[in-house]
MARBA-3410 file (N, C-alpha, C, O; in Angstrom, 1 decimal):
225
-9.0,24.6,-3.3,-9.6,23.4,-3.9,-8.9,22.1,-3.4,-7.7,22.2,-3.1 ~ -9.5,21.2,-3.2,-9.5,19.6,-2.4,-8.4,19.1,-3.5,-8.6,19.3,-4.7 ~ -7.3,18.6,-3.1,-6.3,18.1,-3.7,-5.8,16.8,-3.1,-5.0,16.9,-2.1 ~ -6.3,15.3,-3.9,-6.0,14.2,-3.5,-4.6,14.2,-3.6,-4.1,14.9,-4.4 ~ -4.0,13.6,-2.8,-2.3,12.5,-2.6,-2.8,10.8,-2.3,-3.0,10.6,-1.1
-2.9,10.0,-2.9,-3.0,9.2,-2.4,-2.0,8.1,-2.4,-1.9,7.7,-3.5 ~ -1.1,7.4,-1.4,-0.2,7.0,-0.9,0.1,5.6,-0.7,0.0,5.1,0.4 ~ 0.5,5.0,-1.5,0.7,3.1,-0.7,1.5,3.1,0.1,2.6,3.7,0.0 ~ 1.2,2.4,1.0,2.2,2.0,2.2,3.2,0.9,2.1,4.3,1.3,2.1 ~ 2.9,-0.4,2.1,4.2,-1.2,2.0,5.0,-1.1,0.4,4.8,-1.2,-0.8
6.2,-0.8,1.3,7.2,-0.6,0.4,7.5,1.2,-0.2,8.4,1.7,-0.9 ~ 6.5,1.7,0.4,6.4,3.2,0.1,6.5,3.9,1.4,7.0,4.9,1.1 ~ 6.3,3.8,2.2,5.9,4.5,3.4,6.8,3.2,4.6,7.4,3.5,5.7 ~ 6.8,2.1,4.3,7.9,1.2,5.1,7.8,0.3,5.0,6.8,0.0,4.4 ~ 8.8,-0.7,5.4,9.4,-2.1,4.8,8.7,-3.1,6.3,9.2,-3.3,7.4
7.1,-3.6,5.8,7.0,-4.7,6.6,7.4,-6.2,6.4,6.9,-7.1,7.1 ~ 8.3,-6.5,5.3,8.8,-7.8,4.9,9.2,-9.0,6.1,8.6,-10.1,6.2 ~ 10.1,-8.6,6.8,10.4,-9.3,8.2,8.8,-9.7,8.9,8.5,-10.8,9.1 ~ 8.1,-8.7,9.1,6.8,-8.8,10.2,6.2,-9.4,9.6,5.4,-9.9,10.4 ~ 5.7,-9.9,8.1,4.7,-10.6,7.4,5.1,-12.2,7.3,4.3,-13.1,7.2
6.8,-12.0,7.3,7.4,-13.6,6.7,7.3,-14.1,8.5,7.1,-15.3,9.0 ~ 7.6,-13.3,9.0,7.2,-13.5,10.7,6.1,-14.2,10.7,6.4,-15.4,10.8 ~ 4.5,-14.1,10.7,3.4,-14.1,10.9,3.4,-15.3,9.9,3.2,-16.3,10.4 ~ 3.5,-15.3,8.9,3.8,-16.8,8.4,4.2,-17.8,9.0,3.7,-18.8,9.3 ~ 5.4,-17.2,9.1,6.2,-18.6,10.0,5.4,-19.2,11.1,5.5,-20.5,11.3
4.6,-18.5,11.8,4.0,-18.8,13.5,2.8,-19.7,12.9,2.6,-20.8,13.3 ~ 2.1,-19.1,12.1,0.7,-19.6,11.3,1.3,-20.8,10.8,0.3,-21.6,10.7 ~ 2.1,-21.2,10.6,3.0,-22.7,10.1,2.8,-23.3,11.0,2.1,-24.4,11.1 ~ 3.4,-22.7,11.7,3.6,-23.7,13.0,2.3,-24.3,14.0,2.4,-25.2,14.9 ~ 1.1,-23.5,13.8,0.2,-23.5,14.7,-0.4,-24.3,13.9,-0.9,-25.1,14.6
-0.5,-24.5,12.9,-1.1,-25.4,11.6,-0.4,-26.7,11.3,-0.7,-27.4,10.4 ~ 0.7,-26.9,12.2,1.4,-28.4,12.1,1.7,-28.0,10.5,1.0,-28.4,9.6 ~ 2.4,-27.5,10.3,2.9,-27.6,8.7,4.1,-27.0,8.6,4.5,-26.0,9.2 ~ 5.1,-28.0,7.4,6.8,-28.0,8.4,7.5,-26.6,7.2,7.2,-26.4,6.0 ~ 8.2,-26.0,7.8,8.6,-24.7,8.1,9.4,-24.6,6.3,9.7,-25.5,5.5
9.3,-23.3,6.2,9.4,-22.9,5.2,10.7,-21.7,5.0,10.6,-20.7,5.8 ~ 11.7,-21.8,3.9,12.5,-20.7,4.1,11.9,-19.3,3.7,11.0,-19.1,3.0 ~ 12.8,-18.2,4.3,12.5,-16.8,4.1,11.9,-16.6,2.6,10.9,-16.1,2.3 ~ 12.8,-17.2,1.7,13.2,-16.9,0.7,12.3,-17.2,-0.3,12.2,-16.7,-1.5 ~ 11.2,-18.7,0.8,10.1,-18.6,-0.4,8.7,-17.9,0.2,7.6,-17.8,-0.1
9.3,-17.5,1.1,8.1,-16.8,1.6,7.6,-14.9,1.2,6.7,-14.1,1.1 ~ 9.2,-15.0,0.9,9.3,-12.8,0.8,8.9,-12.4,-0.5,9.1,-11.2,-0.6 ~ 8.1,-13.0,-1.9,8.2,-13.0,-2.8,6.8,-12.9,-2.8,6.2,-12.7,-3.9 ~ 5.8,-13.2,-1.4,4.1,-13.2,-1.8,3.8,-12.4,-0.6,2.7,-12.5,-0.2 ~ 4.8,-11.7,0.0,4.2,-10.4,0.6,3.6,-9.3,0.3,2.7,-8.7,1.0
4.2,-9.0,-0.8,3.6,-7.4,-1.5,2.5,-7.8,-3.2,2.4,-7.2,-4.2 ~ 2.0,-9.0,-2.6,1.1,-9.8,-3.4,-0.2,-9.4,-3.9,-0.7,-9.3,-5.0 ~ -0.7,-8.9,-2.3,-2.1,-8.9,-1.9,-2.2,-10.2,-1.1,-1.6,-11.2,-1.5 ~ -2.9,-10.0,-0.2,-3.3,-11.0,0.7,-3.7,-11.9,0.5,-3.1,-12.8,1.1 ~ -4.6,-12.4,-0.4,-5.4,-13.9,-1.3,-3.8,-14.4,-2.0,-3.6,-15.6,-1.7
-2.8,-13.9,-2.6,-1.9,-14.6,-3.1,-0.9,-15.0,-2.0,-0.2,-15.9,-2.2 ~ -0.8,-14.3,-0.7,0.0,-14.3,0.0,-1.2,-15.8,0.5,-0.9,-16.9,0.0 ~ -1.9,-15.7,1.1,-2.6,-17.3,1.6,-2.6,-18.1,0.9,-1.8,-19.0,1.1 ~ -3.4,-18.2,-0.2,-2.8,-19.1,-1.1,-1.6,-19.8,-2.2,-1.6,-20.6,-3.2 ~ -0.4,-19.0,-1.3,1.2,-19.2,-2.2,1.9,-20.0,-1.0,2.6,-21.1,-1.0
1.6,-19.0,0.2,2.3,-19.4,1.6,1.8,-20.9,2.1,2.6,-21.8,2.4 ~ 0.5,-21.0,2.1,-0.1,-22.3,2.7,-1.1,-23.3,1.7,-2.1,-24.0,1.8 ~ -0.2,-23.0,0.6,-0.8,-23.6,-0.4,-1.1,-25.2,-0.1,-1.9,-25.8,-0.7 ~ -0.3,-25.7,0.9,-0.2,-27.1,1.2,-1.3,-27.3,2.3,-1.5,-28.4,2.7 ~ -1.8,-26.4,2.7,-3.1,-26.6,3.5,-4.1,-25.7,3.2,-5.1,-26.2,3.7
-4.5,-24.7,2.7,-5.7,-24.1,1.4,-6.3,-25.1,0.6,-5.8,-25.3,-0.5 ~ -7.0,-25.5,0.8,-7.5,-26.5,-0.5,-9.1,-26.4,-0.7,-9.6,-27.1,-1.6 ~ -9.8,-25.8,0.1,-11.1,-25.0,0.0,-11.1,-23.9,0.6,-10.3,-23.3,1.2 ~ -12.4,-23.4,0.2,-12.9,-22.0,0.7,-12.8,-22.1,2.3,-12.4,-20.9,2.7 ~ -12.9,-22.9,3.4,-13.3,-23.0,4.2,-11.9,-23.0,5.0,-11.8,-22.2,6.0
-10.8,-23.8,4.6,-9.4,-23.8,4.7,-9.2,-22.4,4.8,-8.8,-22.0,5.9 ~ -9.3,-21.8,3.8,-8.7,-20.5,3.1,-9.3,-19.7,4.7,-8.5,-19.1,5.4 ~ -10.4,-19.9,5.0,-10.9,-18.8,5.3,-10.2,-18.8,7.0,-10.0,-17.7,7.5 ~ -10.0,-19.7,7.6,-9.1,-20.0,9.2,-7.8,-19.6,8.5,-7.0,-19.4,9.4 ~ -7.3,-19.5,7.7,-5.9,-19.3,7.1,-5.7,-18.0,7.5,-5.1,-17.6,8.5
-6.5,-17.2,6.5,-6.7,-15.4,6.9,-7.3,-15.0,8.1,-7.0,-13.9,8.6 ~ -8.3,-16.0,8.7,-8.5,-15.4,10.6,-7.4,-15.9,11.1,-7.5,-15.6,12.3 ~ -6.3,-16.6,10.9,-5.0,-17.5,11.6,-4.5,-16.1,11.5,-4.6,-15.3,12.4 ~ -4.0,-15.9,10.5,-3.1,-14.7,9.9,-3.0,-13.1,10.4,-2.1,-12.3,10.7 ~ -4.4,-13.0,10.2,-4.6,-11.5,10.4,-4.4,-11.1,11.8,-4.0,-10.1,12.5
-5.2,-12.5,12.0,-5.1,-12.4,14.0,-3.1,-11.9,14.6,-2.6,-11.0,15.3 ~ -2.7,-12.9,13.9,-1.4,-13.0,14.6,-0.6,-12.2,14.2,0.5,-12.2,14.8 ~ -1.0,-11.1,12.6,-0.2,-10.3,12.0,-0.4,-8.8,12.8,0.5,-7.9,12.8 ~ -1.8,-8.8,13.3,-2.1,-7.3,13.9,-1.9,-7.6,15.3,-2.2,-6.8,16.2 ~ -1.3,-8.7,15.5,-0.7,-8.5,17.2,0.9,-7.8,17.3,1.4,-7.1,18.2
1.4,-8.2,15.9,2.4,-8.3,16.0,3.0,-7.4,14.6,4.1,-7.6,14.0 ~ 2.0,-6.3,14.1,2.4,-5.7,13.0,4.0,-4.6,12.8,4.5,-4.3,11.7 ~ 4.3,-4.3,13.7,5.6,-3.7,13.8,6.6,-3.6,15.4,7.1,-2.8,16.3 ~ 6.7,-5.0,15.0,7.9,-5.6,15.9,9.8,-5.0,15.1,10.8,-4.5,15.6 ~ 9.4,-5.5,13.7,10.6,-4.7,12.9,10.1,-4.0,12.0,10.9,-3.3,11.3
9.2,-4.0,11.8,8.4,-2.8,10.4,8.9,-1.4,11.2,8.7,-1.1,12.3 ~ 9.6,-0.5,10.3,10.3,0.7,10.3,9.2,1.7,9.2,8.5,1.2,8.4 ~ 9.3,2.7,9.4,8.8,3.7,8.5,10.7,3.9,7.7,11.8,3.9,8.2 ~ 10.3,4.2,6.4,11.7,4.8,5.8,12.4,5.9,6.1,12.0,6.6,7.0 ~ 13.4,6.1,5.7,14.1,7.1,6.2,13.4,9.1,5.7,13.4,9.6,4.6
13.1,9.3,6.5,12.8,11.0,6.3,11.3,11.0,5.7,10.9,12.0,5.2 ~ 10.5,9.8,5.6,9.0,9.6,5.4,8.0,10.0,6.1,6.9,10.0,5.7 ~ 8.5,10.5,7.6,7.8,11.5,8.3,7.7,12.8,7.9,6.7,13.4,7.9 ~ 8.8,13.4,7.5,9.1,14.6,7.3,8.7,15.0,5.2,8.7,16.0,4.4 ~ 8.4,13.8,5.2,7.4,14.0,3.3,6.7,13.9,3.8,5.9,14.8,3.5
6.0,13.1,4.8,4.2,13.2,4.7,4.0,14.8,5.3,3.1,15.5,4.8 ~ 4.8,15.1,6.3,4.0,16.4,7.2,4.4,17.8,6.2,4.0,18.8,6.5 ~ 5.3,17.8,5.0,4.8,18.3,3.9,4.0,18.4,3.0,3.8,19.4,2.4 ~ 3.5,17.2,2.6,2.7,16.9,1.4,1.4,17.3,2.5,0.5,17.9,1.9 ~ 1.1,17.0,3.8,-0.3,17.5,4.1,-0.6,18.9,4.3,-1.6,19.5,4.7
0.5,19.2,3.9,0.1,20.7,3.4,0.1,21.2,2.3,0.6,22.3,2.1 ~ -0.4,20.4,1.4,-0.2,20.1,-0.3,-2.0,19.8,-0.4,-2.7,20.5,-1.1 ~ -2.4,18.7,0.3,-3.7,18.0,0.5,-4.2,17.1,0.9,-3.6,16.4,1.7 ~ -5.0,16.9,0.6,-5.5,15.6,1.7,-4.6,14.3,1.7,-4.7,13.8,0.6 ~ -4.0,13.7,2.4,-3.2,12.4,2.5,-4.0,11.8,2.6,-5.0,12.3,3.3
-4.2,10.0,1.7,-5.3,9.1,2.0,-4.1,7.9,1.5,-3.3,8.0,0.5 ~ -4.3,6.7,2.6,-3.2,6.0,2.0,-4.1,4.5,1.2,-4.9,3.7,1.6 ~ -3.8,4.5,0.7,-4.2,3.0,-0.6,-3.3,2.2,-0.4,-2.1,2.5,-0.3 ~ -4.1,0.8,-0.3,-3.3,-0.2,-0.1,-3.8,-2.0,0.1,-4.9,-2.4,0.6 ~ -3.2,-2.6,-0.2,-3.9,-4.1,-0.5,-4.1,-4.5,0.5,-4.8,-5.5,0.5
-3.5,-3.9,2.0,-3.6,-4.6,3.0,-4.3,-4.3,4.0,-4.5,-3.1,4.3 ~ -4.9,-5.2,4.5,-6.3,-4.8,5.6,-6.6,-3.6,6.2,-5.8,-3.3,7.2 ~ -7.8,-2.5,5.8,-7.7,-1.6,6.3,-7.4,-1.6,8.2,-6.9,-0.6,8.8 ~ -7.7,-2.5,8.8,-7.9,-2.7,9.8,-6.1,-2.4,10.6,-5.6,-1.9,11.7 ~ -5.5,-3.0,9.5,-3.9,-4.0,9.9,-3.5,-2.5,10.0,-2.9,-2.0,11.0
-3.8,-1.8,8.6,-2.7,-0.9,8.3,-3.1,0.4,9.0,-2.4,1.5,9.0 ~ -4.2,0.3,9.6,-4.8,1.5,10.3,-3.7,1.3,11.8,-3.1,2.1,12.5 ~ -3.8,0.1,11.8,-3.1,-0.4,13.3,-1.4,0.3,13.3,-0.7,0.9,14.1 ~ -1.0,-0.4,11.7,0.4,-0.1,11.7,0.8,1.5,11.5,1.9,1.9,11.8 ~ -0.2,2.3,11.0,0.0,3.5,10.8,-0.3,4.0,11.8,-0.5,5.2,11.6
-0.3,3.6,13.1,-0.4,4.3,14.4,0.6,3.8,15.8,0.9,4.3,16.9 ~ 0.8,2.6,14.9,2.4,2.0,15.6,3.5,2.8,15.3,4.5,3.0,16.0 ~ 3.3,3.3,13.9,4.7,3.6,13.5,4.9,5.3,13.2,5.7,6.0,12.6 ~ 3.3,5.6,14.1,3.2,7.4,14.5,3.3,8.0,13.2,4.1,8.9,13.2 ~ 2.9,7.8,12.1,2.3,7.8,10.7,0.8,8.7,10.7,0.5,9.6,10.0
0.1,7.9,11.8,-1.1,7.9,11.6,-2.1,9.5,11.6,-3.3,9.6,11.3 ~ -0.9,11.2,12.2,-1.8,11.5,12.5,-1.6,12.6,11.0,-2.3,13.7,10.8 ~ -0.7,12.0,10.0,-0.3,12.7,8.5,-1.4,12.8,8.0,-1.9,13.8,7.5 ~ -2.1,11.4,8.0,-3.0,10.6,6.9,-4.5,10.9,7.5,-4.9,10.9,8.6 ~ -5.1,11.1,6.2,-6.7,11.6,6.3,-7.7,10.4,6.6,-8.8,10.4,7.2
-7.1,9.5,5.9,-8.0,8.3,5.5,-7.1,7.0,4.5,-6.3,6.9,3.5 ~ -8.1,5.9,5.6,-7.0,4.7,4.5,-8.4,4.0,3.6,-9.6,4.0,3.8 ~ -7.3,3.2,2.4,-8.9,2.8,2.1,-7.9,1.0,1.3,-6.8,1.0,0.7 ~ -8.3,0.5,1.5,-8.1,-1.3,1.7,-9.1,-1.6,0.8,-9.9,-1.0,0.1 ~ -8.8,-3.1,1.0,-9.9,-3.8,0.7,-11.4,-4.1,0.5,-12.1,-4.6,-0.5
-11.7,-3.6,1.9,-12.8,-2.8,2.3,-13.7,-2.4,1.7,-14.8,-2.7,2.0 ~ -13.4,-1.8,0.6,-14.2,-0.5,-0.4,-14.1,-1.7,-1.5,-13.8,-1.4,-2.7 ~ -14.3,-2.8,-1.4,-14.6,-4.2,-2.7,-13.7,-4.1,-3.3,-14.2,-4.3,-4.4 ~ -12.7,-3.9,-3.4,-11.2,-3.7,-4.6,-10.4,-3.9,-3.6,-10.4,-4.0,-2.4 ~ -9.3,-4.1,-4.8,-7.6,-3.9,-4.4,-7.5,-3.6,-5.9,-8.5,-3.8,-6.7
-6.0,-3.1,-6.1,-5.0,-2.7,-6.8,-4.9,-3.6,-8.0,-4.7,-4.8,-7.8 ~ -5.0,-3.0,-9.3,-4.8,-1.9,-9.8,-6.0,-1.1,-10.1,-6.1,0.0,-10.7 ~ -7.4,-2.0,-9.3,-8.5,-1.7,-9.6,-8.7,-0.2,-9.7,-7.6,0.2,-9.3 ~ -9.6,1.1,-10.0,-9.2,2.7,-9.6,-10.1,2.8,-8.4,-9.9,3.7,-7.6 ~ -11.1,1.7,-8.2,-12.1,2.0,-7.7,-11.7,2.3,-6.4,-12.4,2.7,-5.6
-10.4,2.2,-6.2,-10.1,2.2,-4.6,-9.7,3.7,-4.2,-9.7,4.2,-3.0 ~ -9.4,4.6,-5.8,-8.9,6.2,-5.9,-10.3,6.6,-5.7,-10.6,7.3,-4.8 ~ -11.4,6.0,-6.9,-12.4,6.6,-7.1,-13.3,6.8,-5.2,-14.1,7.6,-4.8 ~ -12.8,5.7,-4.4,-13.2,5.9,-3.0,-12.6,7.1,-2.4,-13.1,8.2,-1.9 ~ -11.7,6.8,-2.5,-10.8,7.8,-2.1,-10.7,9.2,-1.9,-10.2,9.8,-0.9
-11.5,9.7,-3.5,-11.6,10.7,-3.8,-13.3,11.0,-3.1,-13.9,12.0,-2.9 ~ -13.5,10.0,-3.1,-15.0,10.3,-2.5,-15.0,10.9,-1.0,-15.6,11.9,-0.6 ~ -14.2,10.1,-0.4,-14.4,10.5,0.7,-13.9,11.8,1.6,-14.4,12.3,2.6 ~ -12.7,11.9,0.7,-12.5,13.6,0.7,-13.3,14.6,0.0,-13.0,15.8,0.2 ~ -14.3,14.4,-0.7,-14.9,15.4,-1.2,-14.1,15.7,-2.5,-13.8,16.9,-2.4
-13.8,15.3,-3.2,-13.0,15.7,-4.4,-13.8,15.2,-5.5,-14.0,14.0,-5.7 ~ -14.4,16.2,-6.5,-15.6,15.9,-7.4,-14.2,15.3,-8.4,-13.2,15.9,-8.6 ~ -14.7,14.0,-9.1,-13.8,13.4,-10.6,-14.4,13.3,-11.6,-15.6,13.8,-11.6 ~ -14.0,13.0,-12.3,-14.4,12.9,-14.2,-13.7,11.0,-14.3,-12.9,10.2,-13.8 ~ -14.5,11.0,-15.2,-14.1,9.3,-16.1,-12.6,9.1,-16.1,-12.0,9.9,-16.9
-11.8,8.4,-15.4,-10.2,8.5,-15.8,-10.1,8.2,-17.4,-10.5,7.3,-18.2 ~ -9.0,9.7,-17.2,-8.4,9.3,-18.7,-7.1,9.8,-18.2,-6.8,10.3,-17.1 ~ -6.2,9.7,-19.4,-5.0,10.2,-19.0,-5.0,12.0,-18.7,-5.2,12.7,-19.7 ~ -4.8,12.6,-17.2,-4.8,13.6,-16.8,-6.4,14.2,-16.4,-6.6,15.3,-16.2 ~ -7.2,13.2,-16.4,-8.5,13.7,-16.3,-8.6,14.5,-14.9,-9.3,15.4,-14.5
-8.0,13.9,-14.4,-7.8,14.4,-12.4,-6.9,15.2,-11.9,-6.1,14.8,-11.1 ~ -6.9,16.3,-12.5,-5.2,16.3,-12.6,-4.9,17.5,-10.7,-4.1,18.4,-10.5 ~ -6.0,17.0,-9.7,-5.8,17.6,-8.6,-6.0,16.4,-7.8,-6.8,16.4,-6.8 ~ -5.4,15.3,-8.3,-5.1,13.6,-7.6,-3.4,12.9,-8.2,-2.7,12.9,-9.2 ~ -3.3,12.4,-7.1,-2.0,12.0,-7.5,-1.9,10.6,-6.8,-2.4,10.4,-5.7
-1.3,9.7,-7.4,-0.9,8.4,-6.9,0.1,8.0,-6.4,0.2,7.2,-7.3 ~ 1.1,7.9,-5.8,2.3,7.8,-5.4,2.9,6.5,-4.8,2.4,6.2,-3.7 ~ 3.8,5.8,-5.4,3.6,4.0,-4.8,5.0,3.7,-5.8,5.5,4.2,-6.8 ~ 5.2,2.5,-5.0,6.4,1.6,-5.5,6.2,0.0,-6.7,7.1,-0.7,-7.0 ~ 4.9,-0.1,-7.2,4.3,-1.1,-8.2,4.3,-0.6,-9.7,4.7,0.5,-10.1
3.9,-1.3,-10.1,3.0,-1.5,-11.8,1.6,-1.4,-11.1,0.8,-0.7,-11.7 ~ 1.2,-1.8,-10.2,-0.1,-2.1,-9.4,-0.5,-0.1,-8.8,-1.7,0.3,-8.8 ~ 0.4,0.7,-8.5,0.3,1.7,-8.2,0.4,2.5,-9.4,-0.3,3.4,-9.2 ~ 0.9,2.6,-10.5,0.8,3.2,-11.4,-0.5,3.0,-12.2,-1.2,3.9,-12.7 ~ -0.6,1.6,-12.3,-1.6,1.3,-13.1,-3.0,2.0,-13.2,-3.6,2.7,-14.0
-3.1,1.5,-11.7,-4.3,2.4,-10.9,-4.2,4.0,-10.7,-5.2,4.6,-10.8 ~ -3.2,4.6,-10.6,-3.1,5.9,-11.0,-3.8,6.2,-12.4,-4.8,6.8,-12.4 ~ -3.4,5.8,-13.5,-3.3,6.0,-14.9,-5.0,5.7,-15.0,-5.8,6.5,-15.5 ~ -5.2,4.7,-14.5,-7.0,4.2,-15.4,-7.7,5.6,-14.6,-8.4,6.4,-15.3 ~ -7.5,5.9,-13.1,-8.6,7.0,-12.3,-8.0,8.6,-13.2,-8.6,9.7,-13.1
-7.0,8.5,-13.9,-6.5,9.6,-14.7,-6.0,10.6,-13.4,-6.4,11.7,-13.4 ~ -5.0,9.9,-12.2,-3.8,10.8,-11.5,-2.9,10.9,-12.5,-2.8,10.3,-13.6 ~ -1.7,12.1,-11.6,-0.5,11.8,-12.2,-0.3,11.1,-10.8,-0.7,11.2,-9.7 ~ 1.2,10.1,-11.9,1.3,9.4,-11.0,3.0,9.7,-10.8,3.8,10.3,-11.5 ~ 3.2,9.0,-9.5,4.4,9.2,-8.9,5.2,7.7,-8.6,4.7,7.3,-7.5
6.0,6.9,-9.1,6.7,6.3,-8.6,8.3,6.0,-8.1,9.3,6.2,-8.7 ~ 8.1,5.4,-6.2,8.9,5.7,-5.6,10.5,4.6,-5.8,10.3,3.4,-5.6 ~ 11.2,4.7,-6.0,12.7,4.1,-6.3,13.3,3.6,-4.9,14.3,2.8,-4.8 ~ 12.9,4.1,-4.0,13.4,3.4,-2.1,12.5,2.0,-2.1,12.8,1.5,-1.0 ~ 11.7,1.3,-2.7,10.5,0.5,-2.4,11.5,-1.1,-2.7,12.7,-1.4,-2.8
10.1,-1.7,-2.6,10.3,-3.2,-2.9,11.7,-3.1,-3.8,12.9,-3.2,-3.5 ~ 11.0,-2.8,-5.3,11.0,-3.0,-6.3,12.5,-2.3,-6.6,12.8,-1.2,-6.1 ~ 13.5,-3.2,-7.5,14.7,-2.6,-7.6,14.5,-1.9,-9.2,15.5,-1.8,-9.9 ~ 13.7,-1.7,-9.5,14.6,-1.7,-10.9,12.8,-0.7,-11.2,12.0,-1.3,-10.6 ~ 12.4,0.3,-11.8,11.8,0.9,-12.4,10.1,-0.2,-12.9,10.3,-1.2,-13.5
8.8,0.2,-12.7,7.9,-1.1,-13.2,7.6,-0.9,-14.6,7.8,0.2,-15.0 ~ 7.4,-1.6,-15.0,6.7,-1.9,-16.5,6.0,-1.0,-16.6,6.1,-0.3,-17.6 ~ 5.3,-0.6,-15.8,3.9,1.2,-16.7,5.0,2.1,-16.1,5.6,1.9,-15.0 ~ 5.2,3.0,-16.8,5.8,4.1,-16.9,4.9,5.7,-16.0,4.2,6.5,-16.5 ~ 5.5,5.6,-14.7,5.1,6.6,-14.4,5.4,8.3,-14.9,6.4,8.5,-15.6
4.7,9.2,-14.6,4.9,10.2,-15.1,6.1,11.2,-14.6,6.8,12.0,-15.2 ~ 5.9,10.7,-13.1,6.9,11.2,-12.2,8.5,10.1,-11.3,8.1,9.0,-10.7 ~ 9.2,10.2,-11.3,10.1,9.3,-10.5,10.9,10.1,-9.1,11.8,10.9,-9.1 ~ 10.2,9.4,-8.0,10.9,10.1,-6.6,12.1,9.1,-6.6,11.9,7.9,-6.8 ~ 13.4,9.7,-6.3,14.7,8.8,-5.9,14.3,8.7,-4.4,14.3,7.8,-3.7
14.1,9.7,-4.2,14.2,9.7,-2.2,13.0,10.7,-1.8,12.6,11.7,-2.4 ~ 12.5,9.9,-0.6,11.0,10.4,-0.1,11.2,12.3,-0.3,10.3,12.8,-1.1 ~ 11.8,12.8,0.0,12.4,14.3,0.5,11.8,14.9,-1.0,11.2,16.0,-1.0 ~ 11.9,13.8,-2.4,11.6,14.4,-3.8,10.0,14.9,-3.9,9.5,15.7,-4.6 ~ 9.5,14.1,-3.0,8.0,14.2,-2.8,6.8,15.9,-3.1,6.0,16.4,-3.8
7.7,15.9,-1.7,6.8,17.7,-2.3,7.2,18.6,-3.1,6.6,19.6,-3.1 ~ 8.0,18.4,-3.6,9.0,19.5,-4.4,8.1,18.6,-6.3,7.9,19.1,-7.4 ~ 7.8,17.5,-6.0,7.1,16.8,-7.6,5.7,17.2,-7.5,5.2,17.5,-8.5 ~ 4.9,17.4,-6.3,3.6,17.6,-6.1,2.9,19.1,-6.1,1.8,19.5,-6.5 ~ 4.5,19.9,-5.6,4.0,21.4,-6.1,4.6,21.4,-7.3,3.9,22.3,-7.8
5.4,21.1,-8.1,5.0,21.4,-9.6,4.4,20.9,-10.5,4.3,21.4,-11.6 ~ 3.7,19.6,-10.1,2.5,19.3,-10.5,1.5,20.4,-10.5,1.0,20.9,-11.5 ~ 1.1,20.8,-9.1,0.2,21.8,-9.1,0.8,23.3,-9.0,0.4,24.1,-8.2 ~ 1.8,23.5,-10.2,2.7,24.9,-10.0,2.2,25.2,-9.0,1.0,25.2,-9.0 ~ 2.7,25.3,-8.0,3.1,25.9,-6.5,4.0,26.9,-6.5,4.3,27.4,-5.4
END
């Protein structure tokens, strides 16, 4: 039987912080708009994209039209340059090419299917994963709709999320934004403690990975293995 894993990438799978506050910085500069520290920039990375344009260049966004050369400025110069220092984590190869023998790997994530298709083949990731699903599919995060794709496109018949309604899907991510969305499509969910995030999120996941390596050893007892 078809067994969703579905996976966020930044912050879960690898730290693109550097390569995003990067691609800002250049987009500053190409826009005549005077330079901004790391410090206010690292805080609207793992945003989603619309907060990340409208936090970072808030001083030049001021219509739809602005906005919209903002994100062709951005994306352009972020997928030239998506892993200059973006790393995969440590032993994150060696959890995915177990868990894909668990089930279908599909990775979820706020950032351009396009970017992260790109980065997940920079960073030799790419041949784990079944399928990514972005923005793309009309959502982002915490929306489910992006699981409920997900699940679609593996072939994995769902039920109405409730809590445990799916219980042959799993979410696995470093947010409130990954759990949440786990919880409404009714996965169990998994959250990872290597990520962004220092300190545990506000929704309480069911599961807690200290280190990637915890991964398949929580997924087969999920599904007694």
């Amino acid at each position: 039987m078809t067994c969703l894993i579905a996976v966020d990438l930044d912050g879960t799978l690898e730290d693109s912080r550097l390569d995003m506050i990067a691609a800002v910085h250049r987009v500053r500069s190409r826009f005549h708009l005077h330079a901004r520290a790391d410090d206010a920039i690292r805080p609207w990375v793992n945003q989603g994209m619309e907060q990340l344009y409208r936090n970072c260049f808030n001083d030049y966004v001021t219509d739809d039209v602005r906005y919209a050369q903002i994100e062709a400025a951005y994306e352009t110069d972020y997928s030239a340059n998506v892993a200059v220092q973006t790393r995969a984590y440590p032993d994150i190869p060696e959890a995915l090419a177990a868990l894909k023998e668990l089930g279908r790997l599909v990775v979820v994530t706020n950032k351009p299917d396009a970017i992260s298709k790109r980065l997940l083949k920079a960073l030799r990731l790419d041949s784990f994963i079944s399928d990514v699903v972005g923005p793309d599919c009309g959502a982002i995060k915490p929306n489910p709709l992006m699981l409920q794709t997900a699940a679609a496109r593996i072939g994995l018949n769902v039920k109405n999320g409730s809590k445990g309604s799916n219980s042959r899907a799993f979410m696995i991510g470093d947010t409130a934004g990954d759990i949440k969305m786990g919880r409404a499509f009714g996965a169990t969910t998994v959250w990872c403690a290597w990520g962004y995030m220092m300190k545990e999120p506000g929704e309480t996941p069911d599961h807690i990975a200290r280190v990637p390596a915890d991964l398949p050893e929580l997924i087969k007892s999920s599904l007694r293995i």
